[in-house]
N, C-alpha and C positions, 0 to 999 in steps of 0.2 A: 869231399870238397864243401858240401854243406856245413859238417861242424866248423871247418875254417874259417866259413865267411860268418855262422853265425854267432862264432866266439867272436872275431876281430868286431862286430858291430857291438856286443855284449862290452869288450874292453873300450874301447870308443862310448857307449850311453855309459859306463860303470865313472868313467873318469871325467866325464862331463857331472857326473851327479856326487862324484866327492870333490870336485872345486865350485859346486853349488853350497857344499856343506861346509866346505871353506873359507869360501868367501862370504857368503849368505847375504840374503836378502830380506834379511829383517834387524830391527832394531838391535844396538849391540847388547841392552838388557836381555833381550826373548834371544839372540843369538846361541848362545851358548849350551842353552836345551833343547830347542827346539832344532839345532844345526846339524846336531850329531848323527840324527836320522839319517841323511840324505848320505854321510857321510859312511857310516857302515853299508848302507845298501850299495855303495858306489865301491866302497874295498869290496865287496861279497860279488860283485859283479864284474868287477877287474878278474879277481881268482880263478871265476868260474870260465870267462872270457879267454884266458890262458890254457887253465885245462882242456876245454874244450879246442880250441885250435893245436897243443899237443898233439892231443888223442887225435883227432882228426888231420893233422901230416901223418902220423907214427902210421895209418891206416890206409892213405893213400900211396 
C-alpha cells in the first residue's frame, strides 16, 4: 500500500511540475530553455508514479 500511495503523490508533484514547465514562469525569451527542465523531471516522475503504483496493486 505504501508503493500506491507513494507513486499516486509522485504522479500528482510529476504533473504539477510538467504544467510548470509548461506554462512557465518566466519570460517568454528565457522560457524555452530554461522550461524544459521542469518539464522532463515532471514526465520522469509521472513514469515512475505509475510504475510504482502498478507494482505496488500487482503486490497487494
Amino acid at each position: 500500500m505504501k508503493k500506491v500511495l507513494f507513486g499516486g503523490m509522485l504522479f500528482i508533484g510529476g504533473s504539477i511540475m510538467y504544467s510548470v514547465g509548461v506554462l512557465g514562469f518566466a519570460d517568454v525569451a528565457v522560457q524555452a530553455g530554461y522550461m524544459q527542465v521542469p518539464q522532463y523531471a515532471g514526465l520522469l516522475s509521472i513514469v515512475i508514479g505509475i510504475v510504482l503504483g502498478v507494482f505496488g496493486l500487482k503486490e497487494d
